[in-house]
C-alpha positions in Angstrom: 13.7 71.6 85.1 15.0 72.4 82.0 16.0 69.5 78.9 19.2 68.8 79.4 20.2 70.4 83.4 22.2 73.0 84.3 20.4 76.3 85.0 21.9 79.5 85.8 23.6 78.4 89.5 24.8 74.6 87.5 23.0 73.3 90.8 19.8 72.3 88.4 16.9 71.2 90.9 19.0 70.7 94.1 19.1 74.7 94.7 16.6 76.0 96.6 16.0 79.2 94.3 14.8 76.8 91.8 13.0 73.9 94.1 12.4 75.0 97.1 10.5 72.5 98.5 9.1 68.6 98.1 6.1 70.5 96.5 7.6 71.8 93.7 9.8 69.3 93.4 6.8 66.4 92.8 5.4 69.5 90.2 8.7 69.9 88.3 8.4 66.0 88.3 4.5 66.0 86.4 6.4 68.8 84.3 9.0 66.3 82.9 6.5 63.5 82.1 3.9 65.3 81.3 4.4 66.1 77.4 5.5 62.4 76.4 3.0 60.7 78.1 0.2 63.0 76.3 2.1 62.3 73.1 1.2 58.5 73.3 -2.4 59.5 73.5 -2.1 61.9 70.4 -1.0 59.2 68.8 -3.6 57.1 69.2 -6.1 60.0 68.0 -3.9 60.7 65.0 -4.1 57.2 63.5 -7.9 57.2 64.5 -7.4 54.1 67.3 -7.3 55.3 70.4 -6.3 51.8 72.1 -3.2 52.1 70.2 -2.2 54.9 72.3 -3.4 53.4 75.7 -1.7 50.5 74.5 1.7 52.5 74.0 1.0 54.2 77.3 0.7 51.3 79.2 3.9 49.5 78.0 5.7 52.6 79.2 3.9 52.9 82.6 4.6 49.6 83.1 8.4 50.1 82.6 8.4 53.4 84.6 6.9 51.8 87.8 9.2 48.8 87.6 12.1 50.5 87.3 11.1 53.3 90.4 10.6 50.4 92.6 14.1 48.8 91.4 15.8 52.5 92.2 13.6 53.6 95.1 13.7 50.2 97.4 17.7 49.9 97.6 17.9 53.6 98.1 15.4 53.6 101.4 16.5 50.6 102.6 19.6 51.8 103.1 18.6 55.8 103.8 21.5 56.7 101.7 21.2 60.5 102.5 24.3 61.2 100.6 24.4 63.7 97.5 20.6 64.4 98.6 19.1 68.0 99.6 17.3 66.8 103.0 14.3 69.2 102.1 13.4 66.9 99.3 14.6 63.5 100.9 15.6 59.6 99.4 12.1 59.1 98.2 11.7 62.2 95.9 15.5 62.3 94.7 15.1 58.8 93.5 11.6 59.7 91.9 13.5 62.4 90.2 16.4 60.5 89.2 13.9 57.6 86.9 12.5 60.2 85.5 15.3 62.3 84.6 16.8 59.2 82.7 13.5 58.0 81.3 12.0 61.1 80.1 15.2 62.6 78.0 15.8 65.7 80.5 18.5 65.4 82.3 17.8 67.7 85.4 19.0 66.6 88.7 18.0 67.4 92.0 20.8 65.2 94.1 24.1 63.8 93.0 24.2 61.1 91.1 27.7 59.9 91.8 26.2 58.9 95.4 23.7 56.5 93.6 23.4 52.9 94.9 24.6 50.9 92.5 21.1 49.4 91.6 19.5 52.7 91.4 22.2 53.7 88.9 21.9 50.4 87.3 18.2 51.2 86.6 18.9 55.1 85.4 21.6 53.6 83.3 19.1 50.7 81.3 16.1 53.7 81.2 18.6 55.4 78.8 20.6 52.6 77.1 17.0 51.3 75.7 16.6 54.5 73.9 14.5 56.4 76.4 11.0 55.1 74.9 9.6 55.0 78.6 8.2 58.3 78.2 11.3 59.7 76.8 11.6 63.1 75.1 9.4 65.3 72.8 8.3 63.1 70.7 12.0 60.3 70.5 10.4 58.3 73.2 7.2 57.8 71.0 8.7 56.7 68.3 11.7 54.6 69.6 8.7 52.8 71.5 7.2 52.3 67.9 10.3 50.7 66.9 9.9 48.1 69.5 6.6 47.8 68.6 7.1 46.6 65.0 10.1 43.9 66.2 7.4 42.6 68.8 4.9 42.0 66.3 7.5 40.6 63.8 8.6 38.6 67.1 5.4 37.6 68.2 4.1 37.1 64.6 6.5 34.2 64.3 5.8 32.5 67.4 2.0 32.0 66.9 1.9 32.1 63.0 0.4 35.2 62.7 0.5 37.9 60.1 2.8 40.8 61.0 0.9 43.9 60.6 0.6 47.0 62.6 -2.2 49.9 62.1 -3.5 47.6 59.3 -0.1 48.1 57.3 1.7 44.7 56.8 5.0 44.8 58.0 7.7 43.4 55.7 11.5 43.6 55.5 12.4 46.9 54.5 10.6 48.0 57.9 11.9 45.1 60.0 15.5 46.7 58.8 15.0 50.5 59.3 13.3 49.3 62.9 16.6 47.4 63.7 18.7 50.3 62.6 16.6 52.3 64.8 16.6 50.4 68.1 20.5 49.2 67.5 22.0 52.8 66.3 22.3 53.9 70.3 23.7 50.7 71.7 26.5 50.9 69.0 27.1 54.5 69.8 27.3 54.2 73.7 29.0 50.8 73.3 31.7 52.3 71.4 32.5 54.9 73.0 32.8 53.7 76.1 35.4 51.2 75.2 37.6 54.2 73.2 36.9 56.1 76.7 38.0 52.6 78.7 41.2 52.5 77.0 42.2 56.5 77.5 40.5 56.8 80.8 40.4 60.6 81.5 41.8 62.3 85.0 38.9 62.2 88.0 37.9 58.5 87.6 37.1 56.7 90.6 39.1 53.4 90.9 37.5 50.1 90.3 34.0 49.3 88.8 32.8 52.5 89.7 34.9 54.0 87.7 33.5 52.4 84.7 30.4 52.8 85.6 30.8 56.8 85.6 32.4 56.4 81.9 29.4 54.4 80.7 27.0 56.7 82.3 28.7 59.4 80.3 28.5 58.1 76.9 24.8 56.3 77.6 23.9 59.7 78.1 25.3 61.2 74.9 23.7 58.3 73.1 20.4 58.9 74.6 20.1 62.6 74.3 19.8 62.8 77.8 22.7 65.4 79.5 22.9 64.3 83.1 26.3 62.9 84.4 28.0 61.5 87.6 30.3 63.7 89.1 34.5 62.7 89.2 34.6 62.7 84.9 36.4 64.9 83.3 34.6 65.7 79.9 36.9 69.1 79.3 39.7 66.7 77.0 39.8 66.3 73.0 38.8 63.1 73.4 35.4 63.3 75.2 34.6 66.2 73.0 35.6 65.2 70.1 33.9 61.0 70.3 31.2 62.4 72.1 30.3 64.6 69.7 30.7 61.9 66.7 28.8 59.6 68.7 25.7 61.9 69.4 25.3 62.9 65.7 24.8 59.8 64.7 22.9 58.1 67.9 20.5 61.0 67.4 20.2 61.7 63.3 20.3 58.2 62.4 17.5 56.7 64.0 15.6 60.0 63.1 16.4 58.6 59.5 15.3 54.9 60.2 12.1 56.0 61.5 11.1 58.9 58.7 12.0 56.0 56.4 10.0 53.6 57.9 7.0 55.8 58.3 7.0 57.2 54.7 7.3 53.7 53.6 4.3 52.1 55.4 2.5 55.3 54.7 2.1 54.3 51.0 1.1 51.0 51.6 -2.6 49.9 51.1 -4.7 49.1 54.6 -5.3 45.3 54.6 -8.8 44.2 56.2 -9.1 42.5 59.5 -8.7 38.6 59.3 -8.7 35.9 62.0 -4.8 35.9 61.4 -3.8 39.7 62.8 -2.3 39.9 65.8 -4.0 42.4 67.9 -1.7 45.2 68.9 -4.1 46.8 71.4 -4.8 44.2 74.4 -3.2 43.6 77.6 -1.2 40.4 75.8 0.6 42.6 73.6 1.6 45.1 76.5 3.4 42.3 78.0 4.8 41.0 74.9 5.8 44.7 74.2 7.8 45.1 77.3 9.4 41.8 77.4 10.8 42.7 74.1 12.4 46.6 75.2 13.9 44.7 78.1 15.3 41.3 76.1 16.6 43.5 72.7 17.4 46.8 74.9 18.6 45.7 78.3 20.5 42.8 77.2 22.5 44.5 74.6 24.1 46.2 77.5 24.5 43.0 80.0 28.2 42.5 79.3 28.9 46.4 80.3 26.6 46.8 83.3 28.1 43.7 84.8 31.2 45.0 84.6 30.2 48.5 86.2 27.3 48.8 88.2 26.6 45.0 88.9 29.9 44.4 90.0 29.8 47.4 92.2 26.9 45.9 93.7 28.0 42.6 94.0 31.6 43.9 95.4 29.6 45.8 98.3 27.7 42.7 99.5 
């Protein structure tokens, strides 16, 4: 499936030479996940707690399986056949499609320009939040650790509980480089989508749509991810050029937050167990966990997805 699509016909997983059948394309699919999901169990054996990376795991299967059923259910209610290859049917291409966007590799096997508007909604939030469901090599992990540090700073506050994670109090120089880290792609995609908005390029479609294709673009510069809907033209100066800006920095920066971070709690001193930790390993702080990737990741985007996919969708009702 590749890392970031293509392949040598630029037909990526819809040509037959490459996935012939439904087959190969659910083993292409275990290909893509495979790597990040493994890393959140390495984790857990490299800081000697395994429930830390079941914990991890679980956030992120949680996420994945919500957000299939939010792309999957619109798309086989209405058996929108379009853009699909009929040997691998709705089902599989929307399988496909969550992953593609969640796991940083940006293969296709159908077109995602013939999305419904709440399946693109959902491929669009699964990049937008960083990718940490799953994610790429390794970016997903620690984007998901990101989260994990302003959930137990969030939840720390709400119960009056120490903030500490792996025995390593968490104070404010890693509350900042976690905010830096979880913010540095929302500004990027943000940004550049507006510049884009105000110098559309040729191709666009009219309407909401049309936004929606130039936010899909630069969410998936900002995510490291290299899929796109069809109809944008990405040959001008000014894609090139701001997309290039933006991708340096939504990729190096947080790269910097995190090494920061991690060096920084790295010389701290372990504190003991007390009665006042917050447990970071339990079925609670799974939920808190991804109540937190959808509040601080998802909602940075609300204004812009309500002006492209959700008013597509509301427009078509």
């Amino acid at each position: 499936a590749g890392t970031n699509g293509g392949g040598i016909t630029q037909g990526n997983s819809a040509n037959p030479f490459e996935n012939p059948t439904a087959l190969t394309n659910v083993l292409e699919n275990v290909l893509i996940l495979l790597i990040p999901m493994a890393l959140c169990f390495s984790f857990g054996f490299m800081v000697k707690n395994r429930k830390q990376g079941t914990t991890l795991f679980a956030a992120m299967g949680v996420l994945f399986v919500l957000a299939l059923a939010a792309a999957m259910i619109p798309e086989l209610q209405q058996m929108n056949m379009e853009g699909k290859e009929a040997r691998i049917g709705v089902a599989q291409s929307a399988l496909w499609s969550v992953s593609t966007t969640a796991a940083s590799s940006g293969s296709v096997n159908s077109a995602l320009n013939s999305m419904n508007s709440l399946s693109a909604l959902v491929c669009l939030v699964l990049m937008q939040v960083g990718e940490v469901v799953f994610g790429g090599v390794g970016s997903g992990l620690y984007g998901m650790l990101a989260f994990v540090i302003l959930t137990v700073f969030i939840a720390g506050l709400m119960v009056g509980r120490t903030p500490e994670f792996l025995h390593k109090k968490i104070e404010p120089y890693e509350m900042k480089r976690a905010v830096v880290l979880c913010l540095a792609t929302p500004v990027c995609i943000l940004a550049g989508s507006a510049i884009a908005s105000l110098h559309p390029m040729p191709g666009l479609d009219p309407g909401a749509h049309g936004f929606t294709q130039i936010l899909y673009a630069f969410s998936s510069m900002g995510a490291n991810n290299g899929s796109a809907m069809a109809g944008y033209d990405t040959t001008g100066w000014l894609v090139n050029g701001l997309g290039g800006l933006l991708m340096l920095a939504a990729r190096f920066v947080p790269m910097m937050a995190v090494l920061q971070m991690a060096g920084f709690l790295g010389m701290k001193q372990p504190v003991a167990d007390n009665a006042g930790m917050l447990k970071t390993d339990n079925a609670m702080f799974v939920f808190l966990l991804v109540l937190v990737v959808l509040l601080v990741g998802a909602l940075s985007f609300f204004p812009a997805l309500a002006l492209g996919p959700v008013a597509e969708l509301l427009g078509g009702l």
